[in-house]
HTML snippet that shows the backbone in 3Dmol.js (N, CA, C, O; Angstrom):
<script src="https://3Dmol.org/build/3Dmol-min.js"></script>
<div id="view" style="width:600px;height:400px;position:relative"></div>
<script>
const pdb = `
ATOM      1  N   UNK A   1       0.844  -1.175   0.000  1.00  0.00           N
ATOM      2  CA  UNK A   1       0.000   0.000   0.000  1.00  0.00           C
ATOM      3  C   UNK A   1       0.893   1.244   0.000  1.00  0.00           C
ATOM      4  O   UNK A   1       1.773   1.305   0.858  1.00  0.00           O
ATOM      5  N   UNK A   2       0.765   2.138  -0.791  1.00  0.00           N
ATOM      6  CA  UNK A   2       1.617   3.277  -1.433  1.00  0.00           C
ATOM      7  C   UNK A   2       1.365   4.112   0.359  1.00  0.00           C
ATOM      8  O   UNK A   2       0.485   3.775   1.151  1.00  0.00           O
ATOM      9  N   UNK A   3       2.394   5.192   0.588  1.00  0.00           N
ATOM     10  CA  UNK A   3       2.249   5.853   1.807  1.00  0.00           C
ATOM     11  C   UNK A   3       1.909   7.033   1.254  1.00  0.00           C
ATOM     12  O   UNK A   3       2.414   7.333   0.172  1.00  0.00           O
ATOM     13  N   UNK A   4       0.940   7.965   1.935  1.00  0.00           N
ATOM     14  CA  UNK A   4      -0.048   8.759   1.527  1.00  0.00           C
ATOM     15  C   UNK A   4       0.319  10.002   2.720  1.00  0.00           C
ATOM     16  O   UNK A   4       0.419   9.940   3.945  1.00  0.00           O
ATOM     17  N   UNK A   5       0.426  10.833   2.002  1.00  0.00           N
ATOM     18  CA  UNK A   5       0.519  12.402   2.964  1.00  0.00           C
ATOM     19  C   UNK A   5      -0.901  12.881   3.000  1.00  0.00           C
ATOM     20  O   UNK A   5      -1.842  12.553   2.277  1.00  0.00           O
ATOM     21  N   UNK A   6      -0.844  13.904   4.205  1.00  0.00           N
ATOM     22  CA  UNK A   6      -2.492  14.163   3.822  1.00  0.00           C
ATOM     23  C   UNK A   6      -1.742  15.694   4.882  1.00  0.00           C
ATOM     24  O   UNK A   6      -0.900  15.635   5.778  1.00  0.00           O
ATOM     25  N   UNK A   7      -2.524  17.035   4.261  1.00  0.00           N
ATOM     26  CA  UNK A   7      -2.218  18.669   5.116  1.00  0.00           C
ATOM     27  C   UNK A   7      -3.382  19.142   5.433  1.00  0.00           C
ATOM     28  O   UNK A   7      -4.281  19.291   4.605  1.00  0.00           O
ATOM     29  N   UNK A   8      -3.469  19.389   6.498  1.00  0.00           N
ATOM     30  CA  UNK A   8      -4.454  20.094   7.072  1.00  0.00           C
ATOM     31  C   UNK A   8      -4.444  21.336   7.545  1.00  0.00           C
ATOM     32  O   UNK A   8      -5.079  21.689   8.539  1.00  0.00           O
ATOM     33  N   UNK A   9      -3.662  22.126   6.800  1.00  0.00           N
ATOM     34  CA  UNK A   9      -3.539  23.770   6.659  1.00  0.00           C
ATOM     35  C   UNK A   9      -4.506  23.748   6.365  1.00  0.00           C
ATOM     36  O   UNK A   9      -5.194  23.022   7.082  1.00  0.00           O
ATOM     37  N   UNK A  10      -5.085  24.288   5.471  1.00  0.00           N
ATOM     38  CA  UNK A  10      -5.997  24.778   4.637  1.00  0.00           C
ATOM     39  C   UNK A  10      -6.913  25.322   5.687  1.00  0.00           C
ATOM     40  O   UNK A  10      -6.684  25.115   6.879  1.00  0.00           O
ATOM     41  N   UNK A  11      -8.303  26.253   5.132  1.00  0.00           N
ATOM     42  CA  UNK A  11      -9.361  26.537   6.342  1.00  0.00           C
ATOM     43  C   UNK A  11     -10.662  25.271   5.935  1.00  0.00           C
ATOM     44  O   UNK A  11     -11.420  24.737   6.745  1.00  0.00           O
ATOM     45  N   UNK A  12     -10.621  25.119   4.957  1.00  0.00           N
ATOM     46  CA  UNK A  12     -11.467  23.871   4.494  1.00  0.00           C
ATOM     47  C   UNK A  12     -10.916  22.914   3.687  1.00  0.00           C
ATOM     48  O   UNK A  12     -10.246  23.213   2.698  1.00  0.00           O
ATOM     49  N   UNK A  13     -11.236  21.295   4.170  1.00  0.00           N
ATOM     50  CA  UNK A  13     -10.389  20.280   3.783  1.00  0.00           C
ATOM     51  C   UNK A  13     -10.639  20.364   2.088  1.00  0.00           C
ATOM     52  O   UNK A  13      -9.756  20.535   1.248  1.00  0.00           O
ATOM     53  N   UNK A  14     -12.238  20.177   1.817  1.00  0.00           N
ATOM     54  CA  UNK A  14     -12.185  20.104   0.296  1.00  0.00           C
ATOM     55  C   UNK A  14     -10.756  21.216  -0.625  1.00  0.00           C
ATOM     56  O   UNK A  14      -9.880  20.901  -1.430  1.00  0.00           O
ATOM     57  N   UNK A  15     -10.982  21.996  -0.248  1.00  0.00           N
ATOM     58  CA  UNK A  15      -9.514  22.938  -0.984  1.00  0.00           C
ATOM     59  C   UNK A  15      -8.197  22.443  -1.199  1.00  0.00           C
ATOM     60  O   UNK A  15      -7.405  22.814  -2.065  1.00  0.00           O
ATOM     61  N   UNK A  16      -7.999  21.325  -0.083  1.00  0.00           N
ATOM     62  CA  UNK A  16      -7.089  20.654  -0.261  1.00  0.00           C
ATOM     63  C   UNK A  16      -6.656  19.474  -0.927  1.00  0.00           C
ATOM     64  O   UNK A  16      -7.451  18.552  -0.743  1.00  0.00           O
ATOM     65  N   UNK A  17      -5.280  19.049  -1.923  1.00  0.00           N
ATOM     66  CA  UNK A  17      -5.480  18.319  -2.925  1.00  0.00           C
ATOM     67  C   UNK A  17      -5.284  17.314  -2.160  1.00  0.00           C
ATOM     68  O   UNK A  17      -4.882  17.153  -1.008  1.00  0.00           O
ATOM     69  N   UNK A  18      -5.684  16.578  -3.111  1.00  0.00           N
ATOM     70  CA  UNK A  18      -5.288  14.887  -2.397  1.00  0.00           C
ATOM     71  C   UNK A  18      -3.925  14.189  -2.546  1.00  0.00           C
ATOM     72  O   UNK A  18      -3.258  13.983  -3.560  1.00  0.00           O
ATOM     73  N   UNK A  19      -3.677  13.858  -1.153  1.00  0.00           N
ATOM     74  CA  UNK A  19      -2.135  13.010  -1.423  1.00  0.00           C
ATOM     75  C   UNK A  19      -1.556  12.392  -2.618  1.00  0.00           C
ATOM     76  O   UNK A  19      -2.073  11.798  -3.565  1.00  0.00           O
ATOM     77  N   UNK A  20      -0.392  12.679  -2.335  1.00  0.00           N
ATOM     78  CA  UNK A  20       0.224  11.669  -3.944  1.00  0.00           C
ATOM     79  C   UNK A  20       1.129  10.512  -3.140  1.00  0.00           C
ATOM     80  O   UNK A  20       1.487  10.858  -2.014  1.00  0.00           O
ATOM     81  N   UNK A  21       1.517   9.263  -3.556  1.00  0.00           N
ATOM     82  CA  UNK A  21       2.285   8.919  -2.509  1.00  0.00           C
ATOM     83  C   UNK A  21       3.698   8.884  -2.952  1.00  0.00           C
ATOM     84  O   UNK A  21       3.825   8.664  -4.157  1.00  0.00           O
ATOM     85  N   UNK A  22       4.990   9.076  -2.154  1.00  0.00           N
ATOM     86  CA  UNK A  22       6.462   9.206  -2.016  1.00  0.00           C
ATOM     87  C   UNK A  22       7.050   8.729  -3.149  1.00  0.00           C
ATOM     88  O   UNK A  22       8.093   9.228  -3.572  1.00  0.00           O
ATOM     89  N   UNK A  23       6.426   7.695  -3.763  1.00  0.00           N
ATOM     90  CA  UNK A  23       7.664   7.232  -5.384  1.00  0.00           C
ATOM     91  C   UNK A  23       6.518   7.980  -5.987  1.00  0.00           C
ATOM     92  O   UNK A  23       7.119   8.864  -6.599  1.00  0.00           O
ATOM     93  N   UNK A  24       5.245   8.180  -6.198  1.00  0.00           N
ATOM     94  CA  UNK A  24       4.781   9.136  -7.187  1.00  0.00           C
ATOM     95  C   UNK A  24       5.532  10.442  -7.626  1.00  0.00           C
ATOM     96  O   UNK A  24       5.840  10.906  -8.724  1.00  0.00           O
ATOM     97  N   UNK A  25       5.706  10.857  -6.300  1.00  0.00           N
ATOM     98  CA  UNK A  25       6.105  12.537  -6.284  1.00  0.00           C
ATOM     99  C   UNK A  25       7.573  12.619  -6.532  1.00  0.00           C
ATOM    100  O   UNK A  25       8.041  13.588  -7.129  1.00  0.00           O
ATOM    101  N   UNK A  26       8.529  11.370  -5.979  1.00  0.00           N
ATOM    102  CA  UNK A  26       9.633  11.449  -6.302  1.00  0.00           C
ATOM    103  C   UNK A  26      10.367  11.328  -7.700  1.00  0.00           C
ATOM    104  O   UNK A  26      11.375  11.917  -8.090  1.00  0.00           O
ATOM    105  N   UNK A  27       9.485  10.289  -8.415  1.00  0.00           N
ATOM    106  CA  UNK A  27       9.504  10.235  -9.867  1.00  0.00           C
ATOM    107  C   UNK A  27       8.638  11.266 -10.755  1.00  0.00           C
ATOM    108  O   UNK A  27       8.717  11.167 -11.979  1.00  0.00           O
ATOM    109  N   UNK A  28       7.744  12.334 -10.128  1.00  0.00           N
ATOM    110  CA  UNK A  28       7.790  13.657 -10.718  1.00  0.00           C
ATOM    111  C   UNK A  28       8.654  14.404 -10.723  1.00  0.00           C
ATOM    112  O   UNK A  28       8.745  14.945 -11.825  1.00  0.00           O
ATOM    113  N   UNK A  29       9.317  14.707 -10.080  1.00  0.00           N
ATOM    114  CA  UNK A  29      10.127  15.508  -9.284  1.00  0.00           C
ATOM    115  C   UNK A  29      11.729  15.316  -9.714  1.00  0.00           C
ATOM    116  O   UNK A  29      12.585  16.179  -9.522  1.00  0.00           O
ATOM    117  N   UNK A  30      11.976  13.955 -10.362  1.00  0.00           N
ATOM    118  CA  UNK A  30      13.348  13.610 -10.380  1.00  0.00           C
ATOM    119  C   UNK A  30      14.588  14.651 -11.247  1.00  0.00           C
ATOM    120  O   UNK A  30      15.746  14.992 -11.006  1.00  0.00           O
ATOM    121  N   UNK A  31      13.636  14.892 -12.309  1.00  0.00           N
ATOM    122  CA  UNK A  31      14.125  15.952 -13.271  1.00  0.00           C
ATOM    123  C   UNK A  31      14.202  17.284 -13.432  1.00  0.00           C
ATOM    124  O   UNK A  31      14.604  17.971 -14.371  1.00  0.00           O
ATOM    125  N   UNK A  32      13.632  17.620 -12.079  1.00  0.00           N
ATOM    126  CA  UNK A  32      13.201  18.844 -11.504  1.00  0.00           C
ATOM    127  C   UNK A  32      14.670  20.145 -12.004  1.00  0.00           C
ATOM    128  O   UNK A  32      14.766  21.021 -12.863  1.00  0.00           O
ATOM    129  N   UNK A  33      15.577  19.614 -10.916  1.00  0.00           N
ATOM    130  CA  UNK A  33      16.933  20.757 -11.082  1.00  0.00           C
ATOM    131  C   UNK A  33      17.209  20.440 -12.280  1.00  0.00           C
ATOM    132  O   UNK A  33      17.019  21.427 -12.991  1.00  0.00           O
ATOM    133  N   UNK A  34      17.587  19.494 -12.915  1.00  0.00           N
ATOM    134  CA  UNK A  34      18.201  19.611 -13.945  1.00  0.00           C
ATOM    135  C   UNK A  34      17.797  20.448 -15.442  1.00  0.00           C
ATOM    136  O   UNK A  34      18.565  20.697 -16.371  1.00  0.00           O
ATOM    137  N   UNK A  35      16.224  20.803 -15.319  1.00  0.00           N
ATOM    138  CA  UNK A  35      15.632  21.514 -16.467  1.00  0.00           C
ATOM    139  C   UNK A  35      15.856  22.646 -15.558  1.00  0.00           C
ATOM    140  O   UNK A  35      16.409  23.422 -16.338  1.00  0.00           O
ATOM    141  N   UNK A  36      15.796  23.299 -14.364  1.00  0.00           N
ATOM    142  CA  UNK A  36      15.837  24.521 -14.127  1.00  0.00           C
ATOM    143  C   UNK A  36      17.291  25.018 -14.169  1.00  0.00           C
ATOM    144  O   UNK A  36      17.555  26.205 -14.361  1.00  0.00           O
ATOM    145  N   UNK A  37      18.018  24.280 -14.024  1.00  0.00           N
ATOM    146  CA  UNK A  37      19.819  24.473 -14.718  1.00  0.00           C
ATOM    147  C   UNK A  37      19.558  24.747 -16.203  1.00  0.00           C
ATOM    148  O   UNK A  37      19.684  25.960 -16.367  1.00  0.00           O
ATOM    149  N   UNK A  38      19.248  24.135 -17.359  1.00  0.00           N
ATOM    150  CA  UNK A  38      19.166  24.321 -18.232  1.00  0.00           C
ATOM    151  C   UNK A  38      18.275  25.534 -18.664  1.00  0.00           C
ATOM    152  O   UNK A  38      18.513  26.034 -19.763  1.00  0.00           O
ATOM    153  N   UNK A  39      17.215  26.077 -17.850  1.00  0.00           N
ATOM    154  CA  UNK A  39      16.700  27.485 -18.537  1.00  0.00           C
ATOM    155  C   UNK A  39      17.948  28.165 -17.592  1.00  0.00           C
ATOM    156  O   UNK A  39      18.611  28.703 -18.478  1.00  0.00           O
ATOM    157  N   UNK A  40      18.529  28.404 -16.542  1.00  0.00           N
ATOM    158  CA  UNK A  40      19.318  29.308 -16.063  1.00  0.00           C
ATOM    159  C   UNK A  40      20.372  29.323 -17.137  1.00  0.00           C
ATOM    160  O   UNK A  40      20.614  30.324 -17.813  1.00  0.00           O
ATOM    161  N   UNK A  41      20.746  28.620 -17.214  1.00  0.00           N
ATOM    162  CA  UNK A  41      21.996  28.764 -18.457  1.00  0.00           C
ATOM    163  C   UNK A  41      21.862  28.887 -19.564  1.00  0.00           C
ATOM    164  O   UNK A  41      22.807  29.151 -20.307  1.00  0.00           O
ATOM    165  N   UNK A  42      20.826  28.750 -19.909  1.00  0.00           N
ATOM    166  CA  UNK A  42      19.960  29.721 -21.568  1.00  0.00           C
ATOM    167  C   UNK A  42      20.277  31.050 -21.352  1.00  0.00           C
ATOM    168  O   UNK A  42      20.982  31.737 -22.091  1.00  0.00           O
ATOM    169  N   UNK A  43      19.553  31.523 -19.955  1.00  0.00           N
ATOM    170  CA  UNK A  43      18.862  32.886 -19.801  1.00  0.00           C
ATOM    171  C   UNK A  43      20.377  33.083 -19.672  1.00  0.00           C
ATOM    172  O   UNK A  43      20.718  33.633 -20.720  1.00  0.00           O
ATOM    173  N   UNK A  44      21.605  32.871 -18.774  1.00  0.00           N
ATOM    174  CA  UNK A  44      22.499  33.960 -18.904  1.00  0.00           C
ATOM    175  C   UNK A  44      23.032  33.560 -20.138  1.00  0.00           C
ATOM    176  O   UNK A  44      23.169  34.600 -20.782  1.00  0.00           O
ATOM    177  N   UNK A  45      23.396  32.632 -20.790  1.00  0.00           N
ATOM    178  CA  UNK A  45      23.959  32.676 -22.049  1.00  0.00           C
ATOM    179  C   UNK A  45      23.455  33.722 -22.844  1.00  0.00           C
ATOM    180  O   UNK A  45      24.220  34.526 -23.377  1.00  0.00           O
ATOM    181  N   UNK A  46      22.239  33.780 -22.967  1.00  0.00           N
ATOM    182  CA  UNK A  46      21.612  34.875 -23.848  1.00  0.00           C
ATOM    183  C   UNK A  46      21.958  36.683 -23.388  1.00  0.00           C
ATOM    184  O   UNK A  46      22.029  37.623 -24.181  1.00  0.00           O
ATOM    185  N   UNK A  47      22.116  36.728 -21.968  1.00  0.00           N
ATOM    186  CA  UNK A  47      22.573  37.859 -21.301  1.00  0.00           C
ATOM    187  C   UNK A  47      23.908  37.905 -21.704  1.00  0.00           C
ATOM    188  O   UNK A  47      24.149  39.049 -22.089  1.00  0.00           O
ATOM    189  N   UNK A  48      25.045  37.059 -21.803  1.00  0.00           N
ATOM    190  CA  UNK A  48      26.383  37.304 -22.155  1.00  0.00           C
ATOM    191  C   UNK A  48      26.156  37.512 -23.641  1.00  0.00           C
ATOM    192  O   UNK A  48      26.801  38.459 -24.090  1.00  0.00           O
ATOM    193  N   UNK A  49      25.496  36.944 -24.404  1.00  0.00           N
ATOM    194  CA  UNK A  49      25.360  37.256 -26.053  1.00  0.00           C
ATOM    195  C   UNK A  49      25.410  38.744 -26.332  1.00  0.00           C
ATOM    196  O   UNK A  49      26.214  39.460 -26.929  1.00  0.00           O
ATOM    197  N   UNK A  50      23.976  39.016 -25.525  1.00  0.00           N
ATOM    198  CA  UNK A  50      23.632  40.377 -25.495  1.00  0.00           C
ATOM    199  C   UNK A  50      24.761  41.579 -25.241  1.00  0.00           C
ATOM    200  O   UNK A  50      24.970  42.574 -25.936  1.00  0.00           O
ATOM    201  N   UNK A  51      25.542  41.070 -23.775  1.00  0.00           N
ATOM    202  CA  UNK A  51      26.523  41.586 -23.369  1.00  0.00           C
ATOM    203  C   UNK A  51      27.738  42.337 -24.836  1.00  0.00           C
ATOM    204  O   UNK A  51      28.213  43.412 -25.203  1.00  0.00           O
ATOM    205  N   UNK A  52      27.726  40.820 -25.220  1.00  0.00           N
ATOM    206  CA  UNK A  52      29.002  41.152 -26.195  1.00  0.00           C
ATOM    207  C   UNK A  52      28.507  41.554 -27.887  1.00  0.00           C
ATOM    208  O   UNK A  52      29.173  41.433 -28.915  1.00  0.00           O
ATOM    209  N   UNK A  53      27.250  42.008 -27.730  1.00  0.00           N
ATOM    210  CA  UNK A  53      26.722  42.537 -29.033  1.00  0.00           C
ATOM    211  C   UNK A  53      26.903  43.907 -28.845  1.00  0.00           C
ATOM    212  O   UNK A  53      27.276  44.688 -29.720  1.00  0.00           O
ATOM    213  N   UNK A  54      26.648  44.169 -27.755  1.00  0.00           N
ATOM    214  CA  UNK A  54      26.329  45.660 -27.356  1.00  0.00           C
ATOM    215  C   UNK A  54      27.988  46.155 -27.192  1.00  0.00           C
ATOM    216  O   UNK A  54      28.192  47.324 -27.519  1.00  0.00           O
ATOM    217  N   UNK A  55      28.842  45.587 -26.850  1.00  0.00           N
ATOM    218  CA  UNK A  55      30.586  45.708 -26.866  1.00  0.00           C
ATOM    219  C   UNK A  55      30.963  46.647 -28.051  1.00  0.00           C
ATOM    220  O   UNK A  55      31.353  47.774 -28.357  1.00  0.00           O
ATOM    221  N   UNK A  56      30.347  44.649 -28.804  1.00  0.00           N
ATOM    222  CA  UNK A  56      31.150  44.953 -29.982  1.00  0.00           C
ATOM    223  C   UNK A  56      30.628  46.330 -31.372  1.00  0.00           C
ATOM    224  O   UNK A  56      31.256  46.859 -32.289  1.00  0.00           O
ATOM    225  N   UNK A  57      29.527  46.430 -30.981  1.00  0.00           N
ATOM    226  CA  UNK A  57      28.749  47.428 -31.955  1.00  0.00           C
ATOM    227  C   UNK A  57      28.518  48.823 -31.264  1.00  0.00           C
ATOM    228  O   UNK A  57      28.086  49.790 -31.892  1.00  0.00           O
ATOM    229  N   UNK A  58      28.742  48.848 -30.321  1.00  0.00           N
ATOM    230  CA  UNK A  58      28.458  50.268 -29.743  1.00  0.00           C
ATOM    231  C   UNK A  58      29.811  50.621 -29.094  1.00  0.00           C
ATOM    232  O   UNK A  58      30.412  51.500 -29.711  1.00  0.00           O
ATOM    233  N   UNK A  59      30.183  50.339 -28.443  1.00  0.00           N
ATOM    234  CA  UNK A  59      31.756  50.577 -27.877  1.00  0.00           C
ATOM    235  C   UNK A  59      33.145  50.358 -28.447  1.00  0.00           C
ATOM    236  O   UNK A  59      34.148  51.006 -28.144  1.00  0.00           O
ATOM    237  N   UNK A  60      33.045  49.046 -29.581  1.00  0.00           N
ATOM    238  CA  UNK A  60      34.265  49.030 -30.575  1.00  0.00           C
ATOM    239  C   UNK A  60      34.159  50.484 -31.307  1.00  0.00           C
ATOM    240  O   UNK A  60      34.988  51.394 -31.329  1.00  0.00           O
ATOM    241  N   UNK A  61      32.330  50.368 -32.145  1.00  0.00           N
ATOM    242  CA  UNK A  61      32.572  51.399 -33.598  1.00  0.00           C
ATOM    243  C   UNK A  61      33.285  52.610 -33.039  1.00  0.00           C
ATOM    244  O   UNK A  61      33.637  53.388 -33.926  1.00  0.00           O
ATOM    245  N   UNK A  62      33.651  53.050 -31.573  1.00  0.00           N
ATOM    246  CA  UNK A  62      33.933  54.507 -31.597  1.00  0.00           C
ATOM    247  C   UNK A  62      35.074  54.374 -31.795  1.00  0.00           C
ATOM    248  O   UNK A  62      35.515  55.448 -32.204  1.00  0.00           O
ATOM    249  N   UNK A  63      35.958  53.507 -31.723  1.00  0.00           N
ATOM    250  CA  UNK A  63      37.354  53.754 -31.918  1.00  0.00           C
ATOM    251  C   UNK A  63      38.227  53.941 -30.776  1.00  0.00           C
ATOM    252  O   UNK A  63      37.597  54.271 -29.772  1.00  0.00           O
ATOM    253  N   UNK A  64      39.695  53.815 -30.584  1.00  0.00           N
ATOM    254  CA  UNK A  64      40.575  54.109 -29.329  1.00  0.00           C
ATOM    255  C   UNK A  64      40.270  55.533 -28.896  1.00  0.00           C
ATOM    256  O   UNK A  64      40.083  56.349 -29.797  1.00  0.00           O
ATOM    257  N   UNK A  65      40.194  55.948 -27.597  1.00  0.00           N
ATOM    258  CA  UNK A  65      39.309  56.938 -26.894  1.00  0.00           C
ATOM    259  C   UNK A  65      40.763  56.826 -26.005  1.00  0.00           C
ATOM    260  O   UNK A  65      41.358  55.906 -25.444  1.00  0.00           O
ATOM    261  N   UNK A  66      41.008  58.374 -26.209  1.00  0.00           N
ATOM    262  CA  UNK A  66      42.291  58.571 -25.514  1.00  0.00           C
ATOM    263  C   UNK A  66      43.610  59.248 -25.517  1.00  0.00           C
ATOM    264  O   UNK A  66      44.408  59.050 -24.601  1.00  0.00           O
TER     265      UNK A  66
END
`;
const viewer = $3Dmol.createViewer("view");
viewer.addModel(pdb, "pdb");
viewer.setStyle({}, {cartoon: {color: "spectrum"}});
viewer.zoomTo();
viewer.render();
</script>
């Protein structure tokens, strides 16, 4: 028999979802960090792209300053 959580926060039980049990949630869950690593390292990759577009096209074209 699967082991079953059950929370009784809530102010009324119906509001509350129904248990999942421990290998359910753990085998949701397994892949969890590893896709949120992969959008973090999109998002700054795309921030360093950005970074070095803006370098190279706005701060190279002026020329040695000096």
């Amino acid at each position: 028999m699967p082991e079953e959580e059950f929370h009784t926060s809530a102010s009324k039980p119906e509001s509350v979802a129904p248990g999942a049990a421990r290998a359910a949630a753990n085998e949701a869950l397994k892949d969890g960090p590893r896709g949120a690593l992969v959008i973090a390292a999109c998002a700054v990759g795309l921030l360093f792209a950005a970074w070095l577009l803006f370098y190279f096209v706005l701060f190279m074209s002026r020329g040695h300053v000096g």
